[in-house]
N, C-alpha and C positions, 0 to 999 in steps of 0.2 A: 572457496577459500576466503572470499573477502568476507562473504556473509558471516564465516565462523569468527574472522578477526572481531566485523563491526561487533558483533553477539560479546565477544571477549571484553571489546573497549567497553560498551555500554555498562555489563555488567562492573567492569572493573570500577566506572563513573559512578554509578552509582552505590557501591559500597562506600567510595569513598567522601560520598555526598552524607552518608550517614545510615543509609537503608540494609535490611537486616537480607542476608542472604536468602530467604523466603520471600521476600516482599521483592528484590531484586529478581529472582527467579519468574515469581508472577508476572512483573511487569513484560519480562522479554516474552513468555507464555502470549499477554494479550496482543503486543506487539506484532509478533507471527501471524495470532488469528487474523489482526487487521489488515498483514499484509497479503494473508491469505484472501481476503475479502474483497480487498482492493483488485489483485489482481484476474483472480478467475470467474465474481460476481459484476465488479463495477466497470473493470474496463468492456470487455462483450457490449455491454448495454452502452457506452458513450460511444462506441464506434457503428451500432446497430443506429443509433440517433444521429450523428454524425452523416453517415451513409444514405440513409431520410433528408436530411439536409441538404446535400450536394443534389443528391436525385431529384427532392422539388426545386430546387434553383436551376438545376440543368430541363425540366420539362415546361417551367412557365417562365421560362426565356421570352419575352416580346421583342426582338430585335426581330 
């Protein structure tokens, strides 16, 4: 539900910024893709690298 509101506000910002209901449309379009992107491509790989991290700081411990 929120997602539909922010999608509403945006669009509504943006018409009223002067942008053509196409060009508004587009915009949310790539919005999506990138949060598409962000969330099922980039986050996996920062917590795969992350997880790398902790495991060599926990194995070359010299105490």
């Amino acid at each position: 539900m929120f997602s539909l509101l922010l999608s509403l506000f945006i669009l509504w910002l943006l018409i009223k910024l002067g942008f053509s209901l196409t060009k508004a449309t587009i915009i949310l379009i790539a919005i999506g893709i990138v949060a598409i992107f962000l969330s099922y491509i980039l986050l996996p790989l920062l917590v795969i690298v992350a997880l790398v991290g902790i495991g060599a700081l926990l194995f070359n411990n010299n105490d």
